[in-house]
Each structure stands twice: as structure tokens, then as C-alpha cells.
N, CA, C and O of each residue as an XYZ file, in Angstrom:
508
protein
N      86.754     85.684     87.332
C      87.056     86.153     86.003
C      87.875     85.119     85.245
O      87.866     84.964     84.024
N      88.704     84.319     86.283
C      89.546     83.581     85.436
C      88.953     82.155     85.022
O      89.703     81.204     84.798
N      87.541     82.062     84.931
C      86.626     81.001     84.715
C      85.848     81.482     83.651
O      86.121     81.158     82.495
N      84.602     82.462     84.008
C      83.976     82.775     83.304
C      84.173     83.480     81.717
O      83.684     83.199     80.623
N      85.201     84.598     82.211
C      85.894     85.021     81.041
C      87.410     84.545     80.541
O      88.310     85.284     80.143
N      87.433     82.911     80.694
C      89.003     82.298     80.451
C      89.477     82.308     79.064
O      90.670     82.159     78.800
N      88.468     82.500     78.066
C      89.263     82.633     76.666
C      89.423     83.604     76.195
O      89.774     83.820     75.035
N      89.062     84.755     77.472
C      90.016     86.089     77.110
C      91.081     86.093     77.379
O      91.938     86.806     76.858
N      91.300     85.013     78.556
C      92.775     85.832     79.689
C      94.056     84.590     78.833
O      93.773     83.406     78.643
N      95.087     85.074     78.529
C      96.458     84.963     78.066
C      97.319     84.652     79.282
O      97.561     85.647     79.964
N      97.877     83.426     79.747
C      98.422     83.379     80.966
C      99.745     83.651     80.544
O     100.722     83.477     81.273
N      99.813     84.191     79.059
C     101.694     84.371     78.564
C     101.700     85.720     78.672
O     102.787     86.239     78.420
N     100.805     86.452     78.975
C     100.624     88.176     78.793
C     100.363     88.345     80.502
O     101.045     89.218     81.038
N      99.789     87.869     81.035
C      99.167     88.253     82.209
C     100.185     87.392     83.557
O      99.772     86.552     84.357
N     101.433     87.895     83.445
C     102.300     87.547     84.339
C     102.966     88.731     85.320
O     104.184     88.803     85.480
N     101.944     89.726     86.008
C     102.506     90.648     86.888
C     102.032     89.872     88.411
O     100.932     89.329     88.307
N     102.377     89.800     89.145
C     102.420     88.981     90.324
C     101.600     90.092     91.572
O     102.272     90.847     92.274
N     100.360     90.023     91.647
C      99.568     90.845     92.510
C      99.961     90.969     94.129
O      99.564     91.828     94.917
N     100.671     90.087     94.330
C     101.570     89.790     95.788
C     102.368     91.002     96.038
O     102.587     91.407     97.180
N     103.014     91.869     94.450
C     103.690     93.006     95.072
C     102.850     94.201     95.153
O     103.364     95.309     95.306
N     101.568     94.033     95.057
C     100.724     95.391     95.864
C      99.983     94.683     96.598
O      99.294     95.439     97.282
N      99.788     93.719     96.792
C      98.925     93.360     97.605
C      99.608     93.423     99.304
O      99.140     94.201    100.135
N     100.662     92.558     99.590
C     101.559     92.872    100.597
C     102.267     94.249    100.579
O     101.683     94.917    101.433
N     103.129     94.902    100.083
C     103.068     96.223    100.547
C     102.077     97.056    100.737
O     102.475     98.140    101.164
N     100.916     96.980    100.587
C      99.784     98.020    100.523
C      99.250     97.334    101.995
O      98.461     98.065    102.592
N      99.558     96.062    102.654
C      98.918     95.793    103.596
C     100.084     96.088    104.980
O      99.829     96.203    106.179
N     101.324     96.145    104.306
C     102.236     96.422    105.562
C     102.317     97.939    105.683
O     102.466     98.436    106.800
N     102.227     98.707    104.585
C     101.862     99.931    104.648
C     100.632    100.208    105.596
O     100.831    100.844    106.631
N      99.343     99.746    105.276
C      98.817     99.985    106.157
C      98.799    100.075    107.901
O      98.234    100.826    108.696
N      99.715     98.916    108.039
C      99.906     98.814    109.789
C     100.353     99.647    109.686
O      99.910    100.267    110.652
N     101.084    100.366    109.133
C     102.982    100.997    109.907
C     101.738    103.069    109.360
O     101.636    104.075    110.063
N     101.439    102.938    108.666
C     100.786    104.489    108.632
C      99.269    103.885    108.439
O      98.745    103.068    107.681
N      98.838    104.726    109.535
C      96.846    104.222    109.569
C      96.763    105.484    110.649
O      97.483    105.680    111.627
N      95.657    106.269    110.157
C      95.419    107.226    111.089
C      95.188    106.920    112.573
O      95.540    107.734    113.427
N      94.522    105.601    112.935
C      94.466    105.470    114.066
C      94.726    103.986    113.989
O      94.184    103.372    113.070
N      95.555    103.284    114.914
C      95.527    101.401    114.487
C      94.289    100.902    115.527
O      94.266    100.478    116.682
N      93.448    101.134    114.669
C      92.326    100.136    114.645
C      91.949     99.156    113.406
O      92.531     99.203    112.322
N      91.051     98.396    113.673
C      90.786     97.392    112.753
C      90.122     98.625    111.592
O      91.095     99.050    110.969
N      89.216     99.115    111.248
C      88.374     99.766    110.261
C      89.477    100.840    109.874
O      89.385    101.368    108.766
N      90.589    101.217    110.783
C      91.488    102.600    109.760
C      92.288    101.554    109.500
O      92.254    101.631    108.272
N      92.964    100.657    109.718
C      94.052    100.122    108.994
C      93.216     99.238    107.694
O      93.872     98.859    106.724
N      91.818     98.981    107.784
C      91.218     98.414    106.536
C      91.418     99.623    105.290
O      91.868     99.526    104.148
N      90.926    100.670    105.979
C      90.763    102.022    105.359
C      91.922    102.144    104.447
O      91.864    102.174    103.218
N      93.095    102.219    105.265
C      94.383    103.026    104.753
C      94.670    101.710    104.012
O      95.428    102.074    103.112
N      94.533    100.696    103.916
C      94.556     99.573    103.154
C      94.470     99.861    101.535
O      95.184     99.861    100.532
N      92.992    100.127    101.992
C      91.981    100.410    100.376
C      93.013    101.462    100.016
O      93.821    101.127     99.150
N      93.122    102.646    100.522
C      93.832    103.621    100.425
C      94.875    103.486     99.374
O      94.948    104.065     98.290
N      95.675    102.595     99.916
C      96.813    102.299     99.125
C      96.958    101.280     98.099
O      97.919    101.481     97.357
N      96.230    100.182     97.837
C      95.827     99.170     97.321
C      95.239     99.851     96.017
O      95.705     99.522     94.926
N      93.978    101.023     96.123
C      93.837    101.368     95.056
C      94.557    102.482     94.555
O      94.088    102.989     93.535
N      95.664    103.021     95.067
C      96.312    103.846     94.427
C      97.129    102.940     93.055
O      97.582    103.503     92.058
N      97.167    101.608     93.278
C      98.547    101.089     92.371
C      97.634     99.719     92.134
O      98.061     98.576     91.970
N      96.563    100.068     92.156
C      95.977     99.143     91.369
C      95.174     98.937     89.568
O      94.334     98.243     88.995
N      96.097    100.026     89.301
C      95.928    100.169     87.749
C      97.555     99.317     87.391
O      97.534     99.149     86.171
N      98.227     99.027     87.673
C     100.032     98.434     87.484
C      99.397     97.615     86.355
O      99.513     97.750     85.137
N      98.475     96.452     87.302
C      98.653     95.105     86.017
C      98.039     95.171     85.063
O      98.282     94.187     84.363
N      97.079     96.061     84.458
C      96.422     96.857     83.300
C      97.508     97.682     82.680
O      97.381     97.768     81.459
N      98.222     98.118     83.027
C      99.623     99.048     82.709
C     100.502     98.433     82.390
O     101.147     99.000     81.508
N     101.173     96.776     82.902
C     101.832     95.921     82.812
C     101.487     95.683     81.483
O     102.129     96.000     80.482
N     100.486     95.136     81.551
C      99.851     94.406     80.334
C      99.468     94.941     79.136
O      99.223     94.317     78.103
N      99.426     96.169     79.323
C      99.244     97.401     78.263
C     100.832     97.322     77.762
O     101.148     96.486     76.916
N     101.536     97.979     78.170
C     102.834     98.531     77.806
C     103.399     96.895     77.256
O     103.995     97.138     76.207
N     103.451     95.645     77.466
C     103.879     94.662     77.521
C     103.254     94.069     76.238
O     104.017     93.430     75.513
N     102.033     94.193     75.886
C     101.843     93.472     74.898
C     101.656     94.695     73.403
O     101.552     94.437     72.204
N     101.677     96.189     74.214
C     101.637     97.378     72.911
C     100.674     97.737     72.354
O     100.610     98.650     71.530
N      99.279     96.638     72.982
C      98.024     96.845     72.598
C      96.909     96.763     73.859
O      97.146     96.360     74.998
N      95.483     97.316     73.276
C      94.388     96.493     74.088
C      93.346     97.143     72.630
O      93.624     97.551     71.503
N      92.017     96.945     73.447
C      90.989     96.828     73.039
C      90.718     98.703     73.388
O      91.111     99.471     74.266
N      89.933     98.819     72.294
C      89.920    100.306     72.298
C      88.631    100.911     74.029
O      88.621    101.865     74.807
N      87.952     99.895     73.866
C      86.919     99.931     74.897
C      87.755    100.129     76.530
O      87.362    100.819     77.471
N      89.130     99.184     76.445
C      89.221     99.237     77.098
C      90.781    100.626     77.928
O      91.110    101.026     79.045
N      91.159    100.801     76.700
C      91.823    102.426     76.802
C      91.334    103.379     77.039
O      91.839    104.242     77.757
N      89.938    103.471     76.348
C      89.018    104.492     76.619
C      88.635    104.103     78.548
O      88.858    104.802     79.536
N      88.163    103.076     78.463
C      87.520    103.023     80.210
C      88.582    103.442     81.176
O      88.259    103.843     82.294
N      90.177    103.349     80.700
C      91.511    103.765     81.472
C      91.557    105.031     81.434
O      91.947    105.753     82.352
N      91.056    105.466     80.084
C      91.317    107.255     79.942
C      90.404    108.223     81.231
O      90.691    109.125     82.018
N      89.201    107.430     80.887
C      88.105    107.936     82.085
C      88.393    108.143     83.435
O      88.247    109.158     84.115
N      88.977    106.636     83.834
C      89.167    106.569     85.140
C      90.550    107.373     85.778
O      90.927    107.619     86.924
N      91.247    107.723     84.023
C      93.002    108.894     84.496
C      91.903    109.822     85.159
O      91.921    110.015     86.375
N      90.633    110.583     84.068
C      90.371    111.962     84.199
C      89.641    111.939     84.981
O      89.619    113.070     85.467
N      88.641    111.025     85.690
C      88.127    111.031     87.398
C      89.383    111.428     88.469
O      89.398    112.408     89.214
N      90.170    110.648     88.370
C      91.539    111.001     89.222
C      92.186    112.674     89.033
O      92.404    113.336     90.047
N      92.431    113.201     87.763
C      92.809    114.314     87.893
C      91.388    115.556     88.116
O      91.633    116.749     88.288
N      90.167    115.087     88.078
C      89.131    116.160     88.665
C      89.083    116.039     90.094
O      88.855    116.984     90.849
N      89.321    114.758     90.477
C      89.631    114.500     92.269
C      90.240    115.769     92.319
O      89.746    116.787     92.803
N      91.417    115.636     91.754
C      92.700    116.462     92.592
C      91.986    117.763     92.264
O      91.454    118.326     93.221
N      91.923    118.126     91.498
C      90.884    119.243     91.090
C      89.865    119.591     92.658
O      89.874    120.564     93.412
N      89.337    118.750     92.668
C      88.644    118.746     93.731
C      88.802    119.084     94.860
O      88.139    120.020     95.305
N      89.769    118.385     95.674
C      90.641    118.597     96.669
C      91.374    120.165     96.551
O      91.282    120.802     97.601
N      92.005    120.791     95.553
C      92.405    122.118     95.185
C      90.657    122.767     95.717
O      90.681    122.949     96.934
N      89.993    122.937     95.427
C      88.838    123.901     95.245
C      88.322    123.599     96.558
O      87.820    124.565     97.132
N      88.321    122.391     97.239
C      87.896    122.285     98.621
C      88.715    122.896     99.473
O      88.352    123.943    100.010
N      89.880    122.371     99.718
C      91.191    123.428    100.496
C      90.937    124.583    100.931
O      90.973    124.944    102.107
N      90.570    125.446     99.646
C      90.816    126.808     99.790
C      89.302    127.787     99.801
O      89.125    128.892    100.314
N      88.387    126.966     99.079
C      86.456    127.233     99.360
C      85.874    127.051    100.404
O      85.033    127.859    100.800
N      86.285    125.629    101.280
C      85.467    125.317    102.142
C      85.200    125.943    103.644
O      86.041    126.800    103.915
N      84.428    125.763    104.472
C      84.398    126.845    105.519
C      84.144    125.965    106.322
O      83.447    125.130    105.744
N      84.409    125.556    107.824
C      85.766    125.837    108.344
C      86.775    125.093    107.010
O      86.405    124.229    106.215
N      88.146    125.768    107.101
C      89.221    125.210    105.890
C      88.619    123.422    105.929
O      87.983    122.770    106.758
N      89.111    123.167    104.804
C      89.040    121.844    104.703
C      90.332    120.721    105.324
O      91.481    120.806    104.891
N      90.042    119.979    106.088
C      90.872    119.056    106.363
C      92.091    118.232    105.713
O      91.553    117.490    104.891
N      92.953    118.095    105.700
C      94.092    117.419    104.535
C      94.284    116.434    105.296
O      94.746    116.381    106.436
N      93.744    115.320    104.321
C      93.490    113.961    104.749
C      95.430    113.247    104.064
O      95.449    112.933    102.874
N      96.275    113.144    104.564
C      97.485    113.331    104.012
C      97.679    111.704    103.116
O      98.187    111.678    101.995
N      97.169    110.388    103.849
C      97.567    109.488    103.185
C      96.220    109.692    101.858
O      96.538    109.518    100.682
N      95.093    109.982    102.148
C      94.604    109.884    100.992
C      95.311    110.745     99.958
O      95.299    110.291     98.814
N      96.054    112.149    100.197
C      96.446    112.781     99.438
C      97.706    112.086     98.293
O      97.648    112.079     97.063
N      98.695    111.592     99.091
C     100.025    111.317     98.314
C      99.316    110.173     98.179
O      99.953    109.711     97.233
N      98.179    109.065     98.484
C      98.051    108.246     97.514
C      97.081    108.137     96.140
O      96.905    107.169     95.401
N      96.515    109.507     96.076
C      95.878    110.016     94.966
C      97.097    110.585     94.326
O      97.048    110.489     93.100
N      98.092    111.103     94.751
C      99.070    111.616     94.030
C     100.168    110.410     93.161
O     100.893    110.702     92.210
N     100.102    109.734     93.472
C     100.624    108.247     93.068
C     100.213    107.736     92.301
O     100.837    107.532     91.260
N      98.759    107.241     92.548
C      97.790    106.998     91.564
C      97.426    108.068     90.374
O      97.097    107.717     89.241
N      97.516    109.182     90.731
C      97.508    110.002     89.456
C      98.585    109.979     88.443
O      98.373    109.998     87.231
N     100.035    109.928     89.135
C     101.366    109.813     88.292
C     101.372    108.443     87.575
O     101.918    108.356     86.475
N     100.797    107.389     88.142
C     100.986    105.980     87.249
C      99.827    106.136     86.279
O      99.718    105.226     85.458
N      98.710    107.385     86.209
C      97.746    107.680     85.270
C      98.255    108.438     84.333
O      97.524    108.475     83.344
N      99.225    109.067     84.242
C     100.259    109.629     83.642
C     100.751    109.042     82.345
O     100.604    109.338     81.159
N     101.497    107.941     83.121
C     102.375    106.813     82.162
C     101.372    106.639     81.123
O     101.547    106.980     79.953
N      99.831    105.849     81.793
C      99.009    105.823     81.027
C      98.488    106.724     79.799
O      98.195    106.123     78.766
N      98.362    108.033     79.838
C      98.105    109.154     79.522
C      98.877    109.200     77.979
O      98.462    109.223     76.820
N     100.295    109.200     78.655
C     101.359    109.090     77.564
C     101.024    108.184     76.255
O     100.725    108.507     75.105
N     101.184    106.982     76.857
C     100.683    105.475     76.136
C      99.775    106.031     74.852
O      99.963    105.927     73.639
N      98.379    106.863     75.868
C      97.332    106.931     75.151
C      97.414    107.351     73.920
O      96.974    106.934     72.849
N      98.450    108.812     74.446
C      98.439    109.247     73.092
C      99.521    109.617     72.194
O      99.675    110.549     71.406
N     100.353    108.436     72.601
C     101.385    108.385     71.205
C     100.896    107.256     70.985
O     101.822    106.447     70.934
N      99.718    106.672     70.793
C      99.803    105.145     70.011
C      98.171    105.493     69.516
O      97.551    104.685     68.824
């Protein structure tokens, strides 16, 4: 991206340092992984990696006070996929037969990821 699309990207705007989710989301993973194997600690990886991987879109939002309407709208979408998840998870819980399983790190890291969709939320609509 930082080739093809370079006379979009602002290296004076685009200074959040991906090292701080990238390494906690990977030491997180060793230390909680449903089972420590190679494929659950990849798992619980993703897990957590994409919970807080809206920050530098959020960084960069709140930081410069603007974006592109295309691209607030594609943030708004991806808040309200996240809060029909949870939606989801509610209606599975308590519908499904045998009960449904509570997958716990996916849970609090959809719950995370939903609260930093929040901030977003806000943003959206006082501006």
C-alpha cells in the first residue's frame, strides 16, 4: 500500500507505531491460547490482533478531525457487523441446542473491539 497508493499516505498523519498491537497481541497469545499449540496460539493471535486493529484508522481519524466520507461510512459498517456479532452470540447462548459454547477469548475480544467501535460511533456522529 505504501507504494502503490503513496500519494495518498501522509507520513506526518500516519505516525501510530503498529509494534504496539502487533507485539502485545502476539505475547498475549502465548500466555492465553486455548491449547499451546502452533494453530491455537496463531488463532488466539488473529483473535486479538483483530480486536485493536481499527486503533490506527482511529488514530488517524481523531488526529487529523477528518477522512473521506467513503471511508467513515466503510468504519460505520464494520462498528455495525461487530455489534450484530454480539447480537449474535446473545441469540446463540440462549437458542441453541445443546447450549452454545462460550468461546471466552473470542468473547472479551469482540467486547474490546466493539468498545473501540464505540469511540468511533461517537466521532461519527458529532461531526
Amino acid at each position: 500500500m505504501r507504494y502503490k497508493f503513496r500519494a495518498t499516505w501522509d507520513p506526518a498523519v500516519d505516525t501510530f507505531r503498529v509494534e504496539f498491537l502487533v507485539g502485545p497481541a502476539f505475547v498475549l497469545s502465548l500466555l492465553i491460547n486455548p491449547e499451546f499449540s502452533f494453530f491455537e496460539i496463531l488463532w488466539a493471535f488473529s483473535i486479538y490482533l483483530e480486536a485493536v486493529a481499527i486503533l490506527p484508522q482511529l488514530f488517524q481519524l481523531t488526529r487529523t478531525g477528518e477522512a473521506e466520507t467513503i471511508t467513515t461510512h466503510y468504519l460505520f459498517a464494520l462498528g455495525t457487523y461487530r455489534g450484530l456479532y454480539i447480537l449474535n452470540w446473545i441469540y446463540r447462548y440462549f437458542l441453541d441446542d445443546p447450549p452454545y459454547h462460550v468461546d471466552w477469548i473470542a468473547v472479551l475480544a469482540g467486547l474490546v473491539q466493539t468498545g473501540l467501535y464505540c469511540d468511533f460511533f461517537y466521532v461519527y456522529f458529532t461531526k
